[in-house]
Each structure stands twice: as structure tokens, then as C-alpha cells.
C-alpha positions in Angstrom: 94.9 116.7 105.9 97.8 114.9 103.8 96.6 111.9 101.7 99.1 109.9 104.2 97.3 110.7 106.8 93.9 110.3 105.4 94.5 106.5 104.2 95.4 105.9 107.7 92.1 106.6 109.3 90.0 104.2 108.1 91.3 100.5 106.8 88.2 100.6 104.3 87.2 103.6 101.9 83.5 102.8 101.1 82.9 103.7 97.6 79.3 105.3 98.1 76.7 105.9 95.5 74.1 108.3 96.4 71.0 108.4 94.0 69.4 110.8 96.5 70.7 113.7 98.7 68.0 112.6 101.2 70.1 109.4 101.9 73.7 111.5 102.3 73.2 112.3 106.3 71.7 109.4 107.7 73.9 106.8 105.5 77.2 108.9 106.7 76.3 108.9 110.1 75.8 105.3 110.4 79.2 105.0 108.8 80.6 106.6 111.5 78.6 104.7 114.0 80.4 101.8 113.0 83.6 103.5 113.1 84.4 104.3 109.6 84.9 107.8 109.0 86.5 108.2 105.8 84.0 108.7 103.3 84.5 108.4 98.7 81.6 109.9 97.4 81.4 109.4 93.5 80.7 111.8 91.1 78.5 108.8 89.5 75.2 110.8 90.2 73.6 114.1 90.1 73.3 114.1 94.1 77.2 113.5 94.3 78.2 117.1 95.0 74.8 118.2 96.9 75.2 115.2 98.6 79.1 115.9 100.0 78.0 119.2 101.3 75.1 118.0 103.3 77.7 115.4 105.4 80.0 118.3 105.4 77.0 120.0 106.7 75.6 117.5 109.2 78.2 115.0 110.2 81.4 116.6 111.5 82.9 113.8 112.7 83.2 112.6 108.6 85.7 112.9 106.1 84.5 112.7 103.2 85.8 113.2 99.4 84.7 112.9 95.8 85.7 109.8 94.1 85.4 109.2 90.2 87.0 112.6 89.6 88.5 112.5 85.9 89.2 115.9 85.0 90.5 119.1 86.7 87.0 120.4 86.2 86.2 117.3 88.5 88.4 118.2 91.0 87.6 121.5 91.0 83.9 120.8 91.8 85.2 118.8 94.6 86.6 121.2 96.1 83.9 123.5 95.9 81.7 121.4 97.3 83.6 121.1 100.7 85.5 117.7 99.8 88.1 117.4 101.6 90.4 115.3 99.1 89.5 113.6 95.7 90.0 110.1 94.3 90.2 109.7 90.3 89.9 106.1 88.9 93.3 107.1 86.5 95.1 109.8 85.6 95.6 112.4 83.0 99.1 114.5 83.3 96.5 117.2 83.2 94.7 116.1 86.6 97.9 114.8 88.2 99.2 118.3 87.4 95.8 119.9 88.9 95.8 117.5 91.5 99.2 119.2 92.9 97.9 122.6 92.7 94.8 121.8 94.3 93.5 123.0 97.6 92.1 119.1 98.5 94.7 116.1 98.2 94.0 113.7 95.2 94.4 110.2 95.3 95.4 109.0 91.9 94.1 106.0 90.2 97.4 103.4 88.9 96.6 100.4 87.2 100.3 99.7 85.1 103.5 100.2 86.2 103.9 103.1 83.6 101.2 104.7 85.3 103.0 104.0 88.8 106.1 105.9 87.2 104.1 109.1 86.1 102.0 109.6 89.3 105.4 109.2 90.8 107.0 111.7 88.7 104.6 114.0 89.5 105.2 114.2 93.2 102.5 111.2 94.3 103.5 108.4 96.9 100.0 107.4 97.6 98.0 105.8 94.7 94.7 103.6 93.7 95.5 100.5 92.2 92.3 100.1 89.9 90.8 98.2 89.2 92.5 96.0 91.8 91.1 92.5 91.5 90.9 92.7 87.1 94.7 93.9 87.4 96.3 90.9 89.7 94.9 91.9 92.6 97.4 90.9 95.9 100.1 89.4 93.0 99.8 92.9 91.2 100.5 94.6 94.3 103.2 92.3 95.6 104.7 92.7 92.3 104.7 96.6 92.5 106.3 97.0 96.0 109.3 95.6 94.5 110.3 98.3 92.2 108.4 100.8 93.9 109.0 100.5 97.7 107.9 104.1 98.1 104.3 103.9 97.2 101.3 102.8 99.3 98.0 102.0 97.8 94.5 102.1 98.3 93.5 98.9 95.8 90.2 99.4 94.8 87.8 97.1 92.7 86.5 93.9 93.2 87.6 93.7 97.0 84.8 92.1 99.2 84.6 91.4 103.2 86.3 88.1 102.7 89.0 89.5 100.4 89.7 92.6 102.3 92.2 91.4 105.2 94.2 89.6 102.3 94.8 92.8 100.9 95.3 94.5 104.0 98.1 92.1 105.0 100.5 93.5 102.5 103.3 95.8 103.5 102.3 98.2 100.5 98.6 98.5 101.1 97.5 101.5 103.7 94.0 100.7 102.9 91.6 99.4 100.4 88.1 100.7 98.8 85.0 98.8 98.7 81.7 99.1 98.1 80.5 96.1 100.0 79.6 98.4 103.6 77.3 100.7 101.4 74.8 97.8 99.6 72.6 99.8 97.0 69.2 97.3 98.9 70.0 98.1 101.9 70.3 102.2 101.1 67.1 102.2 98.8 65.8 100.8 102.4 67.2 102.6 104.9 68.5 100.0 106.8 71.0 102.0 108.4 71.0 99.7 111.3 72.5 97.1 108.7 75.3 99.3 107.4 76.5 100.5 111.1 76.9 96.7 111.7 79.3 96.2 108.2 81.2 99.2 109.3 82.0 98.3 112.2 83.4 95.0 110.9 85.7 96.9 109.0 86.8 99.0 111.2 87.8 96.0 113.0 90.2 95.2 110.5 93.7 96.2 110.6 96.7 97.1 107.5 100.2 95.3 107.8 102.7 97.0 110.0 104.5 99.3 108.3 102.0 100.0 105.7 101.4 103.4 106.4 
């Protein structure tokens, strides 16, 4: 599957945490419940990896991936793993490089317009503006599609419920990342019940025609 067609599946990329592989299967399933099926799991943890073969595993209707990945190491490990792409919070010409020889699609992170000019000369449309709210947020991004008509981000970081369909109304965003459908309280309790219900409000939500 082709980064494209990846950020079109889902308007919302939850960012997930997993401090236990126990709480991989059930969290992803009720994800999907809702009607969000693409799935970031970040390499924040020691369960991150276990944890991304046990939805590969369990719950075939996911797709999930390895976020935080920050070397080729990283993205190797993803791969590994049964991820089916990779998101990195920046990029290294080393990763970027890696990222195009890779068996899984990588989602770069962007922050700068220099940085927007390197992925770009490396072969990347598709990019993570992050973190999107501490670099100018919807104004960032409206500023970018000038220049760089080409490119559709995922903005990532500091995006909430509220903010989310603000984002989503620009031409340039196919989707955006948030950790607000995955609350750390309501995993530690496995209130799945809770998290099916924020899914499927974000799966209600809907990108800008044109934006993907």
C-alpha cells in the first residue's frame, strides 16, 4: 500500500502509546469498531514492536505502522515487525534515503520549508508537518501549499477534536495525527467502549476535496 493511499483511509492517524502488549488487541479492535483503521504505533515503548505484531496478528482489518522511527535501524525494525509503513517525527538524508529503499512506505516528518525541499528531493510527496500546532499550525500549512502545491500532509502535534476539522478543511491536508482517540486513562482502564465512541467521531470527519 502507497503512502497516498494509506493517508486516505482514515481522516485521523491516532498516535498510540502502548506501555503493555496486553492492551495492543483489544485497543486496536475498538479502533476499528469505530471506523478508524489506520493505526501509528510509536516506537516510544518497549511493547511498540511486540505490540505491532500482535494487531498484525489478531486484527486483520488494521493497518497499522511504527511511528517515532528516527533511524534506518528504526525503520528496519518496523518492518520486521509486520508494519506496514513508518512515520518518523524528522528526517535524516540517511532515513529519507532508507525510507526509499525500504519494503514499508515512510511518512517523513517536515517542520521547515528547507525540510519540505529535501524530502521533496528525495522522491517524497506525502509528509508530517511536526510538530503542527508549535510550527503555525493551519497558517504554516496554508503558507506551504503555496510554494509546494505538490505535497499533502499529515500535520501532527497539538491537534485536538475541536481543532481537527480546521485542519482537515485545507486543500493540502490528507489527514491529520492525534492522540486525543487513544487517552492514556482510559487505556490504563480498558474502557474500550470509550475509545470505539471517539473513533467513530473521527471517522465521521471528512478532508477538503481535493486533498488527497
Amino acid at each position: 500500500m502507497d503512502i497516498s493511499t494509506l493517508l486516505a483511509a482514515s481522516p485521523v492517524m491516532p498516535v498510540i502509546v502502548l506501555d503493555k502488549v496486553s492492551d495492543a488487541v483489544p485497543l486496536a479492535r475498538a479502533l476499528v469498531a469505530g471506523g478508524i483503521r489506520v493505526l501509528e504505533v510509536t516506537l516510544r515503548t518497549a511493547a511498540a514492536l511486540e505490540s505491532v505484531r500482535a494487531i498484525r496478528a489478531e486484527v486483520p482489518d488494521a493497518i497499522v505502522g511504527v511511528g517515532t522511527v528516527m533511524t534506518p535501524a528504526d525503520l528496519a525494525a518496523a518492518a520486521e515487525a509486520g508494519a506496514v509503513f513508518a512515520v518518523s517525527p524528522g528526517a535524516s538524508p540517511e532515513l529519507l534515503r532508507a525510507g526509499r529503499e525500504s519494503t514499508i512506505p515512510l511518512l517523513p516528518g517536515v517542520m521547515t520549508p528547507s525540510d519540505v525541499i529535501n524530502a521533496l528531493a528525495a522522491g517524497y510527496t506525502a509528509m508530517k508537518l511536526f510538530p503542527a500546532a508549535q510550527a503555525g499550525g493551519i497558517g504554516m500549512l496554508k503558507a506551504l501549499g503555496g510554494p509546494f502545491p505538490q505535497v499533502r500532509f499529515c500535520p501532527t502535534g497539538g491537534i485536538d477534536a475541536t481543532s481537527a476539522p480546521n485542519f482537515l478543511a485545507l486543500p493540502n491536508v490528507a489527514c491529520v495525527g492525534g492522540s486525543w482517540l487513544t487517552p492514556a486513562d482510559r487505556v490504563r482502564a480498558g474502557d474500550w467502549a470509550a475509545i470505539t465512541e471517539l473513533a467513530r467521531a473521527a471517522a465521521a470527519l471528512r478532508p477538503a476535496e481535493g486533498a488527497k
